[in-house]
C-alpha positions in Angstrom: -8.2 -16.2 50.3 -7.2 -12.4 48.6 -5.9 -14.8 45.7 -8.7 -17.0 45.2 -11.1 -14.5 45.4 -9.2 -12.3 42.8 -9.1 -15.6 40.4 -12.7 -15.4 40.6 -12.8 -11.5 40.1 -10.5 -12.7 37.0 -12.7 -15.2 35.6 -15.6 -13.1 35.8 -14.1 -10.2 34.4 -12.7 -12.4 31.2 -16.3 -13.9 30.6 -18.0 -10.8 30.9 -16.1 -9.3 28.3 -16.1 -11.7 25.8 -20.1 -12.2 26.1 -20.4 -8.4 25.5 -18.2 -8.3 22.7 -20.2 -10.9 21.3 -23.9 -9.4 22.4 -22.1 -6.5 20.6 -21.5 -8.3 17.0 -24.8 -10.5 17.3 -27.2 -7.6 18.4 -25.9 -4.3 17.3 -28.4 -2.3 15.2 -27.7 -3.6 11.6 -26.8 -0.8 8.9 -29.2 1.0 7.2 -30.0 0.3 3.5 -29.2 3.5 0.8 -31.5 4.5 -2.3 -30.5 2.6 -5.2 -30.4 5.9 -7.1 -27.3 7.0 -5.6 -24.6 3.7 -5.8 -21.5 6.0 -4.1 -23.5 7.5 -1.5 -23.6 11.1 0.1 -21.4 13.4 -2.3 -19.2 15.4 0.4 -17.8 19.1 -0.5 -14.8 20.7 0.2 -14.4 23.3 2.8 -14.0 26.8 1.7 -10.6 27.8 0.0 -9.9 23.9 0.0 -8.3 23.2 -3.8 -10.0 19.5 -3.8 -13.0 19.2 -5.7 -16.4 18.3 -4.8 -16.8 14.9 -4.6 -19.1 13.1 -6.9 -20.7 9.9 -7.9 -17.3 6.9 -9.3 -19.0 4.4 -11.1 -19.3 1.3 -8.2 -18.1 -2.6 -9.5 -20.0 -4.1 -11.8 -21.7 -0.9 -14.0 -20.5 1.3 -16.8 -20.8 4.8 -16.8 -23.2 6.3 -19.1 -22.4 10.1 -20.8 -21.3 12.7 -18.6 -23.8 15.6 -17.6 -22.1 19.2 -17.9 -22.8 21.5 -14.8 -21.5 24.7 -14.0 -19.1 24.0 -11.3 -15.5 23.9 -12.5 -15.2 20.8 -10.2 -14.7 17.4 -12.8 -17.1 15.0 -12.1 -17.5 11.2 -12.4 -19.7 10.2 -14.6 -23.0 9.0 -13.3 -23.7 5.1 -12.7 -25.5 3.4 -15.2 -27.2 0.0 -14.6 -25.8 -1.7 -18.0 -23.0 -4.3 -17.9 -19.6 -4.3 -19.4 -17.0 -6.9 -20.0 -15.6 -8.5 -16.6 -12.1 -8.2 -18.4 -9.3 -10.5 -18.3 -7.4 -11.6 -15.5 -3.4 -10.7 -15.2 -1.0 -12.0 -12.5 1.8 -9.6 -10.8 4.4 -11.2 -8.3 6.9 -10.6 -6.2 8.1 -13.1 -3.5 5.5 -12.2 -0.8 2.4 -10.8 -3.0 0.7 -12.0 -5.7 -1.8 -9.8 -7.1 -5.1 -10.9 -9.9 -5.5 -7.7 -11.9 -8.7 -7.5 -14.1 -8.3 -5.4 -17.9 -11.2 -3.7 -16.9 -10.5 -0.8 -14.7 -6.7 -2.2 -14.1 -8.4 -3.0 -10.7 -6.7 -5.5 -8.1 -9.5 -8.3 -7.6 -7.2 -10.4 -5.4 -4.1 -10.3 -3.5 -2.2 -13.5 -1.4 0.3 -13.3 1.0 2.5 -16.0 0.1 4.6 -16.5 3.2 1.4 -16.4 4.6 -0.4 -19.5 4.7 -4.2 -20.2 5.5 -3.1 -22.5 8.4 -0.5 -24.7 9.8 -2.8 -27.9 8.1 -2.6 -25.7 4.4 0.2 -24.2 4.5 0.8 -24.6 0.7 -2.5 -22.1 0.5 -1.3 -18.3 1.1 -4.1 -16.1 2.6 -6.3 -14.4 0.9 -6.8 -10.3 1.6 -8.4 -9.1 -1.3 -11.2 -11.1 -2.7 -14.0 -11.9 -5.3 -15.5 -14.4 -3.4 -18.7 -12.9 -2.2 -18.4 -14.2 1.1 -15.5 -12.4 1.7 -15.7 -9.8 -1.7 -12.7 -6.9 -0.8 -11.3 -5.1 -4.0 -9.5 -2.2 -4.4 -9.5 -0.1 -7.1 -8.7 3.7 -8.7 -8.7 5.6 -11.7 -9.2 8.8 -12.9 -12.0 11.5 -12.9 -12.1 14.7 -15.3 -15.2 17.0 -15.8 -16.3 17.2 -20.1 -13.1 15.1 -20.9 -12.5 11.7 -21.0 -11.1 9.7 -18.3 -10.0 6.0 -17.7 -12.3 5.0 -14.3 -12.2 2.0 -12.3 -14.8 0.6 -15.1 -12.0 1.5 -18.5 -11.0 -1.0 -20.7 -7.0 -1.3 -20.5 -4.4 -3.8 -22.7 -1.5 -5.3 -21.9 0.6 -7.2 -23.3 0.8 -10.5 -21.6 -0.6 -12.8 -18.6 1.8 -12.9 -15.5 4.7 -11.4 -14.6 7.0 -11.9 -11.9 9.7 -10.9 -10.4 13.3 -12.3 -12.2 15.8 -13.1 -9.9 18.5 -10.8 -9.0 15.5 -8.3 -9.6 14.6 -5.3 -6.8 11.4 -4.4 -8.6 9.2 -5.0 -11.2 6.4 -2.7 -13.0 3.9 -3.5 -15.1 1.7 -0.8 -17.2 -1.6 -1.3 -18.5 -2.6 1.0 -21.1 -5.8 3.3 -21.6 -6.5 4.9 -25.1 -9.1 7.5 -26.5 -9.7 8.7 -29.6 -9.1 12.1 -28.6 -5.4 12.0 -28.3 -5.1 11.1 -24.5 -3.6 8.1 -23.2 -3.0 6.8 -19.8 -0.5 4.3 -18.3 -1.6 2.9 -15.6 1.8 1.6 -13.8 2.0 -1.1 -10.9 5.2 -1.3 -9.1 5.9 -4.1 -6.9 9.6 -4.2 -4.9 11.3 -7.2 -3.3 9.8 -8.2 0.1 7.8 -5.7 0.1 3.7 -5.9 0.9 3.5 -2.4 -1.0 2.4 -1.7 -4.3 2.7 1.7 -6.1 0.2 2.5 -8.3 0.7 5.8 -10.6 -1.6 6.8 -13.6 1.2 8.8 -16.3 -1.2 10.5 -18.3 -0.4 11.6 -22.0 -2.3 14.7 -23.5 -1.9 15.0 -26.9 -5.6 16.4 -27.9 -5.4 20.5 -28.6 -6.2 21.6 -25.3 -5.7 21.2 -21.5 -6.6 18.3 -19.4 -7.7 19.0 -15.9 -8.7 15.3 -13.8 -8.7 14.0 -10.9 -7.2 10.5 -9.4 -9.2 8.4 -6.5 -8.3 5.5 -4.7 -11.0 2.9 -2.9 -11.8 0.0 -1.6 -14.8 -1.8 -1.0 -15.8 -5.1 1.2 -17.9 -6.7 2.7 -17.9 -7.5 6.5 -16.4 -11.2 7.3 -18.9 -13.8 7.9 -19.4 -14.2 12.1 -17.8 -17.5 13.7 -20.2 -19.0 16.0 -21.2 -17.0 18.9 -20.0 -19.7 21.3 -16.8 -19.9 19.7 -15.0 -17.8 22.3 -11.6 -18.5 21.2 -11.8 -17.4 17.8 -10.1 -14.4 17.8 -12.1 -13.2 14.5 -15.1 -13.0 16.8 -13.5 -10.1 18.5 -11.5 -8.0 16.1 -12.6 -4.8 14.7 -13.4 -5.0 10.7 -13.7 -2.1 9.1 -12.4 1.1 7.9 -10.2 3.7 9.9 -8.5 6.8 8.9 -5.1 8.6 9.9 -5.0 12.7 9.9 -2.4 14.7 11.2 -4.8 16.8 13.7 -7.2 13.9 14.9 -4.8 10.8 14.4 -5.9 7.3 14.2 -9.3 6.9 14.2 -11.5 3.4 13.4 -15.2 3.7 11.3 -17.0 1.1 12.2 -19.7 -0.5 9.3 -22.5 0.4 10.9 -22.0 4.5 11.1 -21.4 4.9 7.3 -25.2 5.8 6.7 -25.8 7.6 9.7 -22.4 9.3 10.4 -20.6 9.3 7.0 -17.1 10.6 6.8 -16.1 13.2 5.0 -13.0 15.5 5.1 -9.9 17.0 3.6 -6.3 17.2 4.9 -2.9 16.0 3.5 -0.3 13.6 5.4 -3.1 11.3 6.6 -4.1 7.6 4.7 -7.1 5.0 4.7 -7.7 1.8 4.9 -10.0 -1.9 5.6 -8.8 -3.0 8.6 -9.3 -7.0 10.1 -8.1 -9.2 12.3 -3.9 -9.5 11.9 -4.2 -8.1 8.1 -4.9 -4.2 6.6 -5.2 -2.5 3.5 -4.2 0.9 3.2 -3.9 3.6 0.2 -1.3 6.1 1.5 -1.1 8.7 -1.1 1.7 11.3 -1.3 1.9 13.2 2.4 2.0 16.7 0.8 -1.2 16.0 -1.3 -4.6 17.9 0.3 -6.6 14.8 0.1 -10.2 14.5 0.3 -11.8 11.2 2.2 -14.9 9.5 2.3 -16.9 6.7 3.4 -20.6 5.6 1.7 -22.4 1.9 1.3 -23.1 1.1 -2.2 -26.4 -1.1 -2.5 -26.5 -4.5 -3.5 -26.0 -4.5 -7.7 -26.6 -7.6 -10.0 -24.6 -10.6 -7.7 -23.0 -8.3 -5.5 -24.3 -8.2 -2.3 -24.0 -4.4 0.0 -20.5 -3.6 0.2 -19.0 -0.6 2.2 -16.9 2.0 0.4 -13.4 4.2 1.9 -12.6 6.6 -1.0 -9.7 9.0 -1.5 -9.8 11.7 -4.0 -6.7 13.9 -5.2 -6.8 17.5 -5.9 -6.9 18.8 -9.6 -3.8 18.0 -11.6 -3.9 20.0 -15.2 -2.1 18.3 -18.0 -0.9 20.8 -20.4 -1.4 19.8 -24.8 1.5 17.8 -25.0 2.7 17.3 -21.6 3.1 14.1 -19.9 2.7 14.2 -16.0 1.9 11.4 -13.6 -0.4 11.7 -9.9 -0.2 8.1 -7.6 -0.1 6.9 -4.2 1.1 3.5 -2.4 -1.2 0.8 -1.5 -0.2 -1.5 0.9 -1.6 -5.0 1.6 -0.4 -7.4 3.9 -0.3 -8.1 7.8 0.0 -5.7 10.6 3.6 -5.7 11.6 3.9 -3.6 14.0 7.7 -2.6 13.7 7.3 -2.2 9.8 3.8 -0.3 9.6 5.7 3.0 11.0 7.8 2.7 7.7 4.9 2.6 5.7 3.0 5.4 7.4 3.1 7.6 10.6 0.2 5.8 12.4 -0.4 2.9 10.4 0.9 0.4 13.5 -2.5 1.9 15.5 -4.3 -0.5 12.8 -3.1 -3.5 15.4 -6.2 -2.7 17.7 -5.2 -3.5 21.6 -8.6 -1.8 22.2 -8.6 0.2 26.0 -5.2 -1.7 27.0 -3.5 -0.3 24.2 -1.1 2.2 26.2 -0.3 -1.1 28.0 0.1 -3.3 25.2 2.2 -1.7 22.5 5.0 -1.3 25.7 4.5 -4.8 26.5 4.8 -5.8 22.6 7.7 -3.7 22.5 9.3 -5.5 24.9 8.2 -8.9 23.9 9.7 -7.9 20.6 13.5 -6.8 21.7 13.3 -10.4 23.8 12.3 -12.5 20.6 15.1 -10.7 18.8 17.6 -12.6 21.6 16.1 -15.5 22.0 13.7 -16.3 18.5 10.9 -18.2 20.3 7.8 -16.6 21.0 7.0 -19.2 23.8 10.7 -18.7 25.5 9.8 -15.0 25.2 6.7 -14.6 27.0 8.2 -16.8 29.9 11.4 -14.3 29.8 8.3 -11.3 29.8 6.7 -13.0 32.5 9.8 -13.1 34.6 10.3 -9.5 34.0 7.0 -8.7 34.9 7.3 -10.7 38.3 11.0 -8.9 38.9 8.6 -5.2 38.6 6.4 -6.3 41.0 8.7 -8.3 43.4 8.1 -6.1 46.2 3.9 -5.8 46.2 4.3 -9.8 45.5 6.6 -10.2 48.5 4.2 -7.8 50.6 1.4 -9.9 49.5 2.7 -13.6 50.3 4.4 -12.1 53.5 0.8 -11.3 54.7 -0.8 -14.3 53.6 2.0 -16.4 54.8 1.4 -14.3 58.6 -2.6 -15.2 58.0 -1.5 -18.9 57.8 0.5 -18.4 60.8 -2.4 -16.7 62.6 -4.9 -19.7 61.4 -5.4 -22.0 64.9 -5.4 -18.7 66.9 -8.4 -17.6 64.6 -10.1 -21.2 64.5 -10.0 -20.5 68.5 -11.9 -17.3 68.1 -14.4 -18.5 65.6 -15.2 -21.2 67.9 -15.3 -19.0 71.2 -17.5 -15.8 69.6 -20.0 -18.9 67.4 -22.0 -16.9 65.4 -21.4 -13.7 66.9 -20.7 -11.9 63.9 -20.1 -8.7 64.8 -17.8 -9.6 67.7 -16.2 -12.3 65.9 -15.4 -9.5 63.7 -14.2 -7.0 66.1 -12.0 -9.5 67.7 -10.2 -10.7 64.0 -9.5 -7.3 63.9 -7.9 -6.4 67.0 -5.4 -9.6 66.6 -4.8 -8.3 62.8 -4.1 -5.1 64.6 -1.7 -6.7 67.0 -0.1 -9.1 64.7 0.5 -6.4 62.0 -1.2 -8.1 59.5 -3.1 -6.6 57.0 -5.9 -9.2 55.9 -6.3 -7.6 52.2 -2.6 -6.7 52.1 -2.5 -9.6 49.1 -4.9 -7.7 47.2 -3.3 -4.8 45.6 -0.4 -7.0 43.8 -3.0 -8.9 42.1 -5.0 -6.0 41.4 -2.2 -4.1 39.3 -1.3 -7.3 37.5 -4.7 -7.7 35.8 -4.0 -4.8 33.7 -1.1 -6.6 32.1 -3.2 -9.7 32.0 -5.9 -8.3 29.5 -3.0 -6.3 27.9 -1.1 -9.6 26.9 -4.4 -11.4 26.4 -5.1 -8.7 23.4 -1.1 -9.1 22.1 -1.6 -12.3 21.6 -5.0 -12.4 20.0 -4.0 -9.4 17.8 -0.2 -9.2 16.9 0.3 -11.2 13.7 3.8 -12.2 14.7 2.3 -14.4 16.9 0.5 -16.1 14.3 1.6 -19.6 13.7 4.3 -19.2 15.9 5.6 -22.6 17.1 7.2 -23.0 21.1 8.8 -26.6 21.5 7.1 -30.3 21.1 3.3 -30.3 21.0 2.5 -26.6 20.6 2.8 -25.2 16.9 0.6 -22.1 17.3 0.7 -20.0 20.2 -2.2 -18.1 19.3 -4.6 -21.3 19.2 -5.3 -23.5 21.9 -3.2 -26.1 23.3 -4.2 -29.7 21.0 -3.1 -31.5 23.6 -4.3 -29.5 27.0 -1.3 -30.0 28.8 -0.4 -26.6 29.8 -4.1 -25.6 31.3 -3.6 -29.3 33.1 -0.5 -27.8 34.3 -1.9 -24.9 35.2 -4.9 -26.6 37.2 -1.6 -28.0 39.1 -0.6 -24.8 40.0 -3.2 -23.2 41.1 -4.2 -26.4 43.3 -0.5 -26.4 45.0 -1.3 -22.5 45.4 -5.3 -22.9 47.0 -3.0 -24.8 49.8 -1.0 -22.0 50.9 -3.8 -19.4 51.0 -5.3 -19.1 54.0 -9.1 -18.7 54.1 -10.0 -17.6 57.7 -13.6 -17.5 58.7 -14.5 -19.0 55.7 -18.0 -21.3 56.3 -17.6 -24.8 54.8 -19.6 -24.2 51.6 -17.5 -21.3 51.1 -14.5 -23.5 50.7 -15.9 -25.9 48.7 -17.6 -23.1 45.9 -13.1 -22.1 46.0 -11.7 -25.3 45.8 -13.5 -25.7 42.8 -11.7 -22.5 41.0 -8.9 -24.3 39.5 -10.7 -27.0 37.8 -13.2 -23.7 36.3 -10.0 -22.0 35.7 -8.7 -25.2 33.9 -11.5 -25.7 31.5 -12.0 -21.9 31.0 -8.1 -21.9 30.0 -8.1 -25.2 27.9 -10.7 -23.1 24.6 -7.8 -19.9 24.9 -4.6 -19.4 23.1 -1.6 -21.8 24.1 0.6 -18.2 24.6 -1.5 -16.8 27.2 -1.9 -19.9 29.1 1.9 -19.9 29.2 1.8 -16.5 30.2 -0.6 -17.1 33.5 1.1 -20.5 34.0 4.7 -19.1 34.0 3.1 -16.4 36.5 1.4 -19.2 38.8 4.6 -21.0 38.9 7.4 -18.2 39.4 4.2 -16.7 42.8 3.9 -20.4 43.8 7.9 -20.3 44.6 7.7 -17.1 45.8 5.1 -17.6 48.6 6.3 -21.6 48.9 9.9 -19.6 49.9 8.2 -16.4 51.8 5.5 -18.9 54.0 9.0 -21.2 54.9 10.4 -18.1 56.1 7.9 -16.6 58.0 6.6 -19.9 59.9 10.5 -20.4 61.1 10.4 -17.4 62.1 9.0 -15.9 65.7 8.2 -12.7 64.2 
């Protein structure tokens, strides 16, 4: 009975949580809309004695900036927004053999990136997936340039040349850069270089700026991006990890480590602060981008919504901005950072950045999951199925909790034994409830048996139930990742709904061992239902974790098939 009642305490607890997590996306207070005057949002200073400068308005996509306005503060500014067009630019392409970048002229800005050993799906998989975007549906850009207060400066919104249309990386290549080049009257110059390296998802982008006017340059490099959230699956669409996992931005610092900024806080709770050795970036499910500039540069971060402009709808804005590099007449000196773009791997984020693995969002379970992952990991190195792995992590987790499980059937196995003895009682007390009760326990007491001794095993096992639930709706390795004949995608449902059938078996060979004293009829019929609830609930989730519970099922089932042998030959 402890077992049933626990598979209901399971279901319960799984539909509960993903009905709030919907409620949550479908309900929650929708951002608030900024002044069109202001299409960066709230400038942020710099703390006291802080060398980055005050943070002021970058031109947002789609405007030009319009003459500076001088101030007093030594601080360079951006020029303020304008509302005229410019020139869209042309488009460039830069490859290597896992990222293929669109670059536009203007601003030397990355409008898309694919993943090319990525594809959209199993049924496409000549289609790489698509991070960065200019779709509206799914606009995400990323862009930077360069700031300077009274001097000229290439933004996001410059003009650049180059001098051709793709490049790619030759074979027997380990890198490849490409510069785009910025000229101004005055003397100045800028190359803006891309660097892409083999199998890597990182790009390096560094502006080398040229100062041959008559006196010093002083500027500043940012790095952004800017989205717009993903468009909601179907709130009844359950299985769809998308409808779960966080999109947004998140931030690393060395004092308050990972944290995640969700969409809806950037009006009322903007971010805003300095420190160096940290990074930003646009999280979503199983893909990030992240600008990680140099871990000794005091770097100043903020959030802000820039309003709907022209065809582009509200999009939401993670800036970095550099401290003040000073270019001496005649000098040549280049300021950069690494952008990355590509999926959350969670043994090759670490290289990246310190921190940038906390991007793979296990949510409350996470001290439980990354172990589990870890794990899951080491055994996919040896064996190099996902599927065979998971059974293999199963069977570990069963060999960890051998002794609770053995505890557990050993009771229920002496409740079985006990069963005509309490029939006997139920029918001599009838519906004398209180001294039926008194007299169950006194035989317990007897006996030895603890009736909710089967409890506690299954208790400590849900934990690592929702933790391998969120590794396999999250980690990206699992993406795709075949097991043998039918099943191609362990994080999708099972096509052909063999294993929750199989698992329906299971739990219906398991109902038959558990003994359900003092149970009323209706009682037993509400349980004997649970595996066929259990069955449909399982056939909408992912093939993995319905391995998971059936490999679980199966290796109990001959636990307490062995255990209730033993105990029913036996006179103890």
């Amino acid at each position: 009975m402890s077992n049933l009642r626990l598979f209901l305490l399971l279901g319960i607890a799984l539909v509960g949580m993903q009905l709030w997590t919907a409620w949550q996306r479908d309900y929650a207070p929708p951002p608030e809309q900024t002044a069109p005057a202001d299409s960066a949002g709230t400038p942020a200073v710099a703390g006291a004695g802080d060398e980055v400068p005050t943070v002021s308005d970058v031109p947002s996509a789609g405007e030009v900036p319009s003459a500076p306005v001088p101030e007093a503060s030594a601080a360079p500014e951006a020029p303020v927004a304008s509302t005229t067009a410019v020139e869209d630019g042309r488009r460039i392409i830069i490859a290597n053999d896992v990222l293929r970048l669109t670059v536009s002229t203007r601003g030397a800005e990355i409008r898309q990136a694919e993943l090319k050993t990525y594809p959209v799906s199993l049924e496409q998989k000549d289609v790489p997936f698509k991070l960065l975007s200019e779709d509206l549906a799914r606009y995400y850009v990323t862009q930077s340039g360069l700031v300077a207060k009274d001097q000229p400066a290439p933004d996001h919104t410059a003009m650049y040349s180059v001098e051709g249309e793709e490049f790619k990386l030759a074979d027997g290549s380990d890198a490849l850069e490409v510069p785009l080049v910025w000229t101004d009257p005055s003397g100045l110059s800028v190359r803006k270089i891309m660097r892409l390296e083999r199998g890597s998802f990182t790009v390096d982008v560094r502006h080398e700026i040229s100062n041959q006017t008559g006196a010093p340059w002083q500027g500043s490099q940012y790095r952004q991006m800017q989205r717009v959230p993903l468009p909601k699956p179907h709130a009844f669409a359950f299985n769809n990890p998308e409808l779960y996992a966080f999109v947004g931005a998140a931030v690393y610092s060395p004092d308050e480590k990972f944290k995640k900024l969700a969409f809806d806080n950037f009006v009322e709770e903007p971010y805003t602060r300095s420190f160096a050795g940290g990074w930003s970036a646009m999280q979503q499910h199983y893909f990030v981008g992240a600008w990680v500039p140099d871990p000794a540069e005091l770097t100043h971060y903020e959030t802000a919504v820039l309003p709907a402009n022209g065809n582009l709808p509200q999009r939401y804005l993670m800036r970095q901005k550099s401290p003040l590099v000073e270019v001496a007449p005649g000098a040549t000196q280049s300021i950069g950072a690494r952008l990355y773009l590509g999926p959350k791997l969670q043994n090759e984020l670490p290289k990246v950045a310190p921190g940038l693995q906390y991007t793979v969002d296990y949510g409350m379970v996470s001290f439980i999951a990354q172990p589990l992952f870890w794990i899951l990991s080491h055994i996919h190195t040896l064996v190099g199925n996902w599927g065979l792995s998971i059974i293999l992590l199963t069977l570990l987790v069963k060999l960890a909790f051998y002794r609770l499980s053995e505890s557990q059937y050993r009771s229920m196995a002496k409740m079985r034994k006990l069963q005509p003895r309490l029939e006997s009682l139920k029918e001599r007390f009838g519906d004398d409830r209180q001294k039926m009760a008194q007299a169950q326990m006194e035989l317990f007491k007897k006996e030895k048996v603890n009736p909710i001794g089967g409890c506690l095993p299954m208790l400590l096992q849900l934990p690592v139930f929702f933790a391998l639930y969120w590794v396999i709706f999250e980690a990206v390795e699992l993406r795709q990742a075949p097991f043998y004949l039918w099943i191609h995608d362990l994080s999708l449902q099972d096509p052909l709904y063999i294993l929750p059938v199989l698992n329906v078996a299971v739990m219906f060979f398991t109902q038959k061992l558990t003994p359900t004293p003092g149970m009323d009829p209706i009682q037993k019929r509400v349980l004997q239902t649970m595996p066929l609830i259990f069955g449909v609930m399982f056939a909408f989730f992912p093939a993995g974790l319905v391995l998971y519970w059936l490999s679980n099922g199966l290796l109990g089932l001959i636990q307490q098939v062995v255990i209730t042998r033993r105990i029913e030959a036996s006179n103890k």
